[in-house]
Structure formats: C-alpha cells, structure tokens
C-alpha positions as CSV (number, residue, x, y, z in Angstrom):
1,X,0.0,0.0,0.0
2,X,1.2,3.8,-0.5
3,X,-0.4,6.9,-0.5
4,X,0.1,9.9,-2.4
5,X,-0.9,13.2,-2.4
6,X,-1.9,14.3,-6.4
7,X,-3.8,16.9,-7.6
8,X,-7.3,16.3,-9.5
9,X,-7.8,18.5,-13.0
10,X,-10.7,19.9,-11.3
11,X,-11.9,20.7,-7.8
12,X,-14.5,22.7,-7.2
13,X,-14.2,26.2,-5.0
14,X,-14.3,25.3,-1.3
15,X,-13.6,21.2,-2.0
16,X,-11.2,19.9,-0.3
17,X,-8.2,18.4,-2.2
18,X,-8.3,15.0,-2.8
19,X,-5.8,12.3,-1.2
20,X,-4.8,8.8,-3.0
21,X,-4.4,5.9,-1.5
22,X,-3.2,2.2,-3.7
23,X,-4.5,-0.8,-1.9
24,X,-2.7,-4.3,-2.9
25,X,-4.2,-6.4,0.0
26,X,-7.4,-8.2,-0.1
27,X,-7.9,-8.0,3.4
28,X,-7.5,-4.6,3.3
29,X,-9.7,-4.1,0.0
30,X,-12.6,-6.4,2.0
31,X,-11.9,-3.9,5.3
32,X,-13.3,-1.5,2.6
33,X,-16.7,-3.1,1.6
34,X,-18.8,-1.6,3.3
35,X,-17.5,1.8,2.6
36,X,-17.5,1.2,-0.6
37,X,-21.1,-0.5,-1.2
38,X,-22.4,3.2,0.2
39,X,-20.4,5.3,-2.5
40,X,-21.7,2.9,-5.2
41,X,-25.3,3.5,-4.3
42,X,-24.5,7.0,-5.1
43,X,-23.1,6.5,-8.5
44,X,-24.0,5.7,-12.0
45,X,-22.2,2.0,-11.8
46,X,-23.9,-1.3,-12.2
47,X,-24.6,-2.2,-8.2
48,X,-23.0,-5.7,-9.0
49,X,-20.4,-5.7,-11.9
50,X,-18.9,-2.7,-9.7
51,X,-19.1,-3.9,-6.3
52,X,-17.0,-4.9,-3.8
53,X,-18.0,-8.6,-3.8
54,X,-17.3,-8.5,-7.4
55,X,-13.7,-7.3,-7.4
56,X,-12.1,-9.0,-4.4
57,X,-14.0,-12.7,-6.1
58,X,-12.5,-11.7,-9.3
59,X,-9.0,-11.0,-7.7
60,X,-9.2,-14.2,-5.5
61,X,-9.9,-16.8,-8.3
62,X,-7.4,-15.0,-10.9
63,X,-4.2,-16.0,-9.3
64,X,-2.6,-14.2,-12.4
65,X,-3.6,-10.7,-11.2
66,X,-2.5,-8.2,-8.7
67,X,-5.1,-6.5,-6.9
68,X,-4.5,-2.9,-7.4
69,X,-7.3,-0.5,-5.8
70,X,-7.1,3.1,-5.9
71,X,-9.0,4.8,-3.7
72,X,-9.6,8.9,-3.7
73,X,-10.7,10.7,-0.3
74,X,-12.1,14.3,0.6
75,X,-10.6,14.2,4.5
76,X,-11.6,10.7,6.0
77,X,-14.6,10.5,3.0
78,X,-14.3,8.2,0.0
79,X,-15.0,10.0,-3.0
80,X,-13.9,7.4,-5.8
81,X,-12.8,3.7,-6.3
82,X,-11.0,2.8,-9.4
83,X,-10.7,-1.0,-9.3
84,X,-7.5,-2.0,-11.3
85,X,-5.8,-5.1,-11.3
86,X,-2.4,-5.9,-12.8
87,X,-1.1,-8.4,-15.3
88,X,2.2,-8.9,-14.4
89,X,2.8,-10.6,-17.6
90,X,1.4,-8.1,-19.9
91,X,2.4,-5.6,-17.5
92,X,-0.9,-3.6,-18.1
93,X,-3.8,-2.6,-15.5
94,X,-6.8,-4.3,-15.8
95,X,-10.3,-4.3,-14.2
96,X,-9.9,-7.9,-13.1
97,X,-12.9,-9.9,-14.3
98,X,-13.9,-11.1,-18.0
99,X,-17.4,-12.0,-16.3
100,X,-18.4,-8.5,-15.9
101,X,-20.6,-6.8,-18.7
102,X,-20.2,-2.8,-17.8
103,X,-17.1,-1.6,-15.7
104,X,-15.9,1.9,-14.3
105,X,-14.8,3.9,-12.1
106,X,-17.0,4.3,-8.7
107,X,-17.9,7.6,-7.6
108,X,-20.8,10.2,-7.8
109,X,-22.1,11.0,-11.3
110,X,-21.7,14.5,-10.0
111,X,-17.9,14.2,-9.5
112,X,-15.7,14.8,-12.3
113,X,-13.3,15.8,-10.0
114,X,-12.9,12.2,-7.8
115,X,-12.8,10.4,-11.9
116,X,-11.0,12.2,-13.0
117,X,-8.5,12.5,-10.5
118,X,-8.2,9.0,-10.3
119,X,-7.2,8.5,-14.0
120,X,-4.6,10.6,-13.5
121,X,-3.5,9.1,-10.3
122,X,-3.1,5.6,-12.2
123,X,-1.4,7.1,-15.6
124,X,1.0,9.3,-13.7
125,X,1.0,7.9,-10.0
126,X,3.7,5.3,-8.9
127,X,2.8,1.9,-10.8
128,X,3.9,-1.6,-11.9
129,X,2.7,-1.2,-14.9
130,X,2.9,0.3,-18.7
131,X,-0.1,0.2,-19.9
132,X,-3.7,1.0,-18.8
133,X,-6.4,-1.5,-20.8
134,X,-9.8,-1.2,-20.0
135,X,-12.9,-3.2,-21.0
136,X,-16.8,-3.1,-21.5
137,X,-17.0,0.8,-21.3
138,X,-19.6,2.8,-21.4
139,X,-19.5,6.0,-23.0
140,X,-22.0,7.6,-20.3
141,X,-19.5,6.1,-17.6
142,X,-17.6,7.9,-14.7
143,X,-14.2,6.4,-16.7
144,X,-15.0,7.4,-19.9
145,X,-16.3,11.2,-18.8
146,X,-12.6,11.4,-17.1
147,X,-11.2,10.5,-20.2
148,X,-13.1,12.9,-21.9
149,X,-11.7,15.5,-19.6
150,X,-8.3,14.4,-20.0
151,X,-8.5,14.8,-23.4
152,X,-10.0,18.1,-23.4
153,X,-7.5,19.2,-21.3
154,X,-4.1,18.0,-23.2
155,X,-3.5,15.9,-20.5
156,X,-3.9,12.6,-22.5
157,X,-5.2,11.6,-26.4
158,X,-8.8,10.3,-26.6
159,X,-8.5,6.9,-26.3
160,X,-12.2,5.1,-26.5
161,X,-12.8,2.7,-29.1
162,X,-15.9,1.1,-29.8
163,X,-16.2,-3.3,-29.5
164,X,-19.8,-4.7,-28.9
165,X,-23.2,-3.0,-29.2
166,X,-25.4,-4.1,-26.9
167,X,-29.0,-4.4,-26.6
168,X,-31.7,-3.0,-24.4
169,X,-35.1,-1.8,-23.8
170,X,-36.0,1.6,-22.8
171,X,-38.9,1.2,-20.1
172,X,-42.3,3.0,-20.1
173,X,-44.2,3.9,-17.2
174,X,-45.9,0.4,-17.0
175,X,-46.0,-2.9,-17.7
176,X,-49.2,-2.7,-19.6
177,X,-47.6,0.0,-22.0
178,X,-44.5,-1.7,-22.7
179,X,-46.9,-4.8,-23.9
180,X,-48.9,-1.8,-25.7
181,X,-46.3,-1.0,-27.2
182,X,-45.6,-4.2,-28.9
183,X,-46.9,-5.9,-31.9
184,X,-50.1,-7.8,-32.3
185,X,-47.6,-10.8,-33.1
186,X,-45.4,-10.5,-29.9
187,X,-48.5,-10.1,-27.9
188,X,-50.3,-13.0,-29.2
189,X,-47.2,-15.5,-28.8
190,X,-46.1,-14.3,-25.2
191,X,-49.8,-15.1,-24.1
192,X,-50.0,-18.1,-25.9
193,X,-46.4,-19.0,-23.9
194,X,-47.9,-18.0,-20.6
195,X,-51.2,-19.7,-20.6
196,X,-49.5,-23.3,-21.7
197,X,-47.2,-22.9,-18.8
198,X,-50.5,-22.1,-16.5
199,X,-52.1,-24.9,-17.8
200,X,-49.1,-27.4,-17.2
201,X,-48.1,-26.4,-13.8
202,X,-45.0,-23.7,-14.4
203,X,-45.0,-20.1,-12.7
204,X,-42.4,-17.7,-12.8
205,X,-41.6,-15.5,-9.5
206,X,-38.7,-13.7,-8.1
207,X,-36.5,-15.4,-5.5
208,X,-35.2,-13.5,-2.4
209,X,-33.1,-14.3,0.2
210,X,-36.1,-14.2,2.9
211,X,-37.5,-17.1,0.8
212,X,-34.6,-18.6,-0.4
213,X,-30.6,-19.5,1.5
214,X,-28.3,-17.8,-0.8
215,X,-26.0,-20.6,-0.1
216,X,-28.1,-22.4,-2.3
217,X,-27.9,-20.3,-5.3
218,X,-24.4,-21.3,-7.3
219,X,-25.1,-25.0,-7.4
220,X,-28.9,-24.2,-8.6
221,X,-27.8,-21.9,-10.8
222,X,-24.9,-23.9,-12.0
223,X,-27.2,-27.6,-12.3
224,X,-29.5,-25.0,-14.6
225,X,-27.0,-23.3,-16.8
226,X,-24.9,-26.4,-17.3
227,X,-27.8,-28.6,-17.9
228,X,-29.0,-25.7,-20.5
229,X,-25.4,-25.0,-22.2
230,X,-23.2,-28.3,-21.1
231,X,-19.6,-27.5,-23.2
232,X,-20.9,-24.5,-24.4
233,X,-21.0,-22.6,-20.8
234,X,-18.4,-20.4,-19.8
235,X,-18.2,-22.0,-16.2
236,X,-16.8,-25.2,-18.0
237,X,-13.5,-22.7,-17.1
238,X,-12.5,-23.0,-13.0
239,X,-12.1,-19.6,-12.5
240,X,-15.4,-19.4,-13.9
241,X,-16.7,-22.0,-11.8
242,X,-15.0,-20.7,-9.1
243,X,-16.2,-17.5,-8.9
244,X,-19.7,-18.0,-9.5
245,X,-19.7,-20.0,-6.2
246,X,-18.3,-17.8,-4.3
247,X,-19.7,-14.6,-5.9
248,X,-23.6,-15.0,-6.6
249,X,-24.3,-15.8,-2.9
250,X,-22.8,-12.0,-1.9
251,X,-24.6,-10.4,-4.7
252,X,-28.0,-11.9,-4.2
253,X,-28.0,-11.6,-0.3
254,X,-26.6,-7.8,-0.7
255,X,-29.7,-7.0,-3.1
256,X,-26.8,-6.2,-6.5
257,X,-28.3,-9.2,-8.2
258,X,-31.9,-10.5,-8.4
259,X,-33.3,-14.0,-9.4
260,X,-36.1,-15.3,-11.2
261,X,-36.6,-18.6,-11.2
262,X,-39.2,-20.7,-13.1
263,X,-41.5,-23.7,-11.1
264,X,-42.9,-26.8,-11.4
265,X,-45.0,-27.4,-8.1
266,X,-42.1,-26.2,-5.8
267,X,-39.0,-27.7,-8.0
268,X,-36.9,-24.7,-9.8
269,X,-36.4,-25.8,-13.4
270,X,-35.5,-22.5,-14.7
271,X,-33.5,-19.4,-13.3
272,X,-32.4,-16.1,-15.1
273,X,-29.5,-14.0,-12.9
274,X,-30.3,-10.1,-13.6
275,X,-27.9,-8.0,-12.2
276,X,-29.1,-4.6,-10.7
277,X,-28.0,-1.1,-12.5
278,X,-28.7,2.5,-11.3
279,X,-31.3,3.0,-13.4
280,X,-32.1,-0.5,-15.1
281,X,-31.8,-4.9,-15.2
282,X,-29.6,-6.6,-16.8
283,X,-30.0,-9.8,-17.7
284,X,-27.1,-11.8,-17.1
285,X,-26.9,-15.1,-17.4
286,X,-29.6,-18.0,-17.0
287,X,-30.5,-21.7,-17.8
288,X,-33.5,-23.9,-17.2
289,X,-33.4,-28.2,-17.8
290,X,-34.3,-29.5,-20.9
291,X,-37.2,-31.1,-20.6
292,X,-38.9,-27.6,-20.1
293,X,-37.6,-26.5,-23.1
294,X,-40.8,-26.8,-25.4
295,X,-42.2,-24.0,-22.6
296,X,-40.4,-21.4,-23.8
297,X,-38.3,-21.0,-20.6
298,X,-36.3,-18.0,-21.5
299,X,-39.5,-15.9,-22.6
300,X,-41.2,-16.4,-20.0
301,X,-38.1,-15.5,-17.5
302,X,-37.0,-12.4,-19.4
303,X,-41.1,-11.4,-19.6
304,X,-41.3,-11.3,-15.5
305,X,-37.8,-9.7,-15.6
306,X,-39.5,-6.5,-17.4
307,X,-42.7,-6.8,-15.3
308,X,-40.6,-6.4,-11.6
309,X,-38.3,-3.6,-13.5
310,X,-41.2,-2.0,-14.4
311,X,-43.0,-2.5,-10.9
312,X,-39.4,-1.0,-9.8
313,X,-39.9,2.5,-12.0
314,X,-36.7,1.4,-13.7
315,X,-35.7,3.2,-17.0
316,X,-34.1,0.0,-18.7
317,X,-34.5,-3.7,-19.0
318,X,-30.8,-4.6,-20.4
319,X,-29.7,-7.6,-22.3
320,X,-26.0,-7.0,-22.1
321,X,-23.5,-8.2,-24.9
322,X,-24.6,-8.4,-28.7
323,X,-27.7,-7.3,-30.5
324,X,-28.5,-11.0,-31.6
325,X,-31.8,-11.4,-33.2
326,X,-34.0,-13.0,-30.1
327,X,-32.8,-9.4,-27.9
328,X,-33.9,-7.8,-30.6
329,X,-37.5,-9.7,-30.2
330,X,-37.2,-7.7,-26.6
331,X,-35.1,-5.1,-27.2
332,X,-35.8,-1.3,-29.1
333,X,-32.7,0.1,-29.0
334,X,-28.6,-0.8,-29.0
335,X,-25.5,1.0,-27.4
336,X,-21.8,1.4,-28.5
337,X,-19.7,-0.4,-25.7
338,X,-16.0,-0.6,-26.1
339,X,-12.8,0.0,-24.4
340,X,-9.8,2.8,-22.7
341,X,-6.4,2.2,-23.6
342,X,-3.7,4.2,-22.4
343,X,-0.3,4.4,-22.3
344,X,1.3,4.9,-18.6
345,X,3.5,8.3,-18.1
C-alpha cells in the first residue's frame, strides 16, 4: 500500500483536495466493503459488476492478477474507487474480471473531479505497470467522462474505441404499455407462452433471500445453466466456476443481483441471474433443464424480468452483450460499448 498526495484536474471552489491511497491487500480491499457499497449506491455503476463482492472474487480466483485498488478521499470521505488489477505478464492494469458486462470507475455522477482524478492518479502515479487496458465501457460512464476530460484538457489523447453493441429496452411507465407497445404478433405468442405454462403447472416469481438460502444459489444456478449449455458454458473454465460459487451468494443476499426462477410445483427448473443497475436490469446469465424447453423458458423468465423492473420504476430492462436477433424480439434500442487504452507516463 502507498499513499500519495496528487492533484485532480478539477476541484470545485471550497472542495477539499483529494488524497490517494493504492491498496494491494485483499484484506484490506474487504476492510473497505462496506465503505464502498455506500459510494456505489450514489453512483452511476452497475450495483454488482462494480461492487466490492465483485472485485475482491475476481482477484481471488485469478491467481494471475495483482489487486491494485485506488481509492480517492475528501478528508476521511471516500470520494472514488478505481478497481484495477495488474497483469504482471502483460504488464498492463486491468479491471480484473472477464465476467463483468459494464465496468468503471466508482464515484458520484456528479464528481468529475474524484474520476478524474483518479485516472490521472493511475497514468501518472507510482505503478507496476505500462499500460492502462480497460474493457466493457460505457461511453456515459464515470471512466470514460474522465477520459473525456483528459483529453479536453491535453493531458492525454482520446482513447475510446468502440467493440460490442449491446442491446436494451428503454422502459415505459408500465407494464401494460411496454406490452402496448408491442406488436399484435409479440402479444399473441407471449400469451400463448404463458397460458400453456399455467395450464401445465410452471410459474415464474422472483426469489429472495427471505425465501430462499443464498448458499443455495451457485449449485442451482450452476445444475440449470450447465444442464441448459453443457460444453458450451463459460463455467466449463474454474475460475469461472470458481467464482460464481463464491460470488452470486454475496450479490444476491446484498440486493446487487436479483433472481427469477421458473417452477414446477415447488422444483426450480428454470433461473435467469439479472444484475441490478442504477437506473435498469440486466440480464445476465440463466438456464433452465431440458425437458422444459418446449415452454419457452427463456421468454417467460425475461417477460417477468420486465414486469418487476417495471414494478421497480426502472428506465431500462438490459440484455448485455450483442444485438443478436432474439434481444432484438425484446429489445428497441442498441448501445456502442467498447474500451480505454492508455499508455502509462
């Protein structure tokens, strides 16, 4: 751990300055969760992909990386988190976890000053690294803003490139207008879905951890989403594997991540993992058996996904990485998601 003192490109009259502090523990870094979870329900971040919980799982099961947090504090207040990691054999900071669909910088939408300063802090601070790479941007995001800034000021090039869009639904008021807003088609074959799985015994509800041990989740999950995917799933890796057991139990019980699960009598056959953004869900990841399969498992999960995010006033039902043709079904609109890269000074 060191600290430095480093001044932000903007602080605003009668702010105090901030202070930097590198944390390479994960004891210390897990000292910091709470503290942190606070800040992050301030900010624009995805509540899961940038939590605590998150990072220090990501750091433990990637024995490859170097946990390298830098924090930025107003007096004894946290004002900003930049999560990095390092690859020591690429000798580039990272954020540390391929699993993540959105990443950034934590701190206040309204404070330029705390993202900012903490780019700077990482290209131009003491560092065991050359290069700065960083993946799954958004362009609305706390780390792209600073970079914005940066540039603006001289103090670096612009450095955002575009990788994936991804697709999502802007959410009306209600439920009934989003169906409303459908057409007759899409209306006629989600009700046709929905009363066949009445009629044969399957319901869809949300899970929570009053109802349900969160200890239970990763092997439910994992039985699902293997049975679904088998070699295809991306927890066929152990780090995967690994980190889903160890991960999903923190995020469901801490609220970042909500679960719907589909029902036969009391048996779950079905689950979809949505973690929670500021403003929106975002459908993560999911499986269901196969002998459900002719139900339509995945429509009817993602359906009562939009319901509770509309029940929840939220602005966005998200399904994360690539405009395929069945998000499309769901989704009305697509955003450019791509990547920093920077050269360490």
């Amino acid at each position: 751990m060191y600290t430095a003192d480093f001044p932000p490109a903007h602080t605003a009259a009668g702010q105090a300055a901030l202070t930097y502090e590198v944390l390479d523990d994960l004891g210390e870094i897990e000292a910091l969760s709470a503290e942190w979870d606070v800040l992050l329900e301030q900010s624009p971040c995805n509540r899961a992909f940038s939590s605590s919980a998150w990072y220090v799982t990501a750091c433990r099961v990637t024995p490859s990386l170097s946990p390298h947090l830098i924090t930025a504090r107003r007096g004894a207040a946290l004002a900003g988190i930049f999560p990095l990691a390092v690859d020591g054999g690429a000798k580039e900071a990272v954020f540390p976890s391929k699993m993540s669909n959105y990443n950034d910088i934590v701190a206040r939408h309204d404070d330029s000053a705390a993202a900012v300063g903490l780019l700077r802090h990482a290209l131009a601070g003491p560092k065991p690294y050359e290069k700065i790479n960083l993946w799954w941007i958004r362009k609305s995001s706390n780390a792209a803003r600073a970079a914005r800034l940066l540039a603006a000021a001289g103090a670096a090039g612009e450095p955002f490139r575009v990788e994936r869009d991804y697709a999502y639904l802007s959410l009306p008021p209600s439920y009934d207008e989003f169906l409303k807003g459908r057409s007759r088609v899409f209306r006629k074959s989600l009700l046709r879905t929905q009363r066949k799985a009445r009629a044969d015994g399957l319901r869809v509800r949300e899970l929570t951890p009053d109802d349900f041990p969160p200890s239970q989740l990763p092997e439910t999950f994992l039985r699902l989403h293997l049975g679904r995917f088998g070699e295809r799933s991306c927890f066929q890796s152990p780090g995967n594997l690994a980190f889903a057991r160890l991960a999903l139990p923190l995020l469901f019980a801490r609220r970042q991540m909500r679960v719907f699960a589909l029902l036969r009598g009391e048996e779950i056959v079905g689950v979809d993992l949505s973690m929670a953004g500021a403003t929106s869900l975002c459908t993560w990841n999911g499986g269901f058996l196969p002998e459900v399969e002719g139900w339509s498992p995945g429509k009817l999960l993602i359906d009562e996904g939009i319901r509770r995010a509309c029940e929840l006033r939220l602005r966005e039902y998200d399904l994360l990485r690539g405009a395929y043709d069945w998000k499309m079904d769901w989704a009305d609109r697509v955003r450019e998601v791509g990547r920093l890269e920077f050269t360490a000074r």
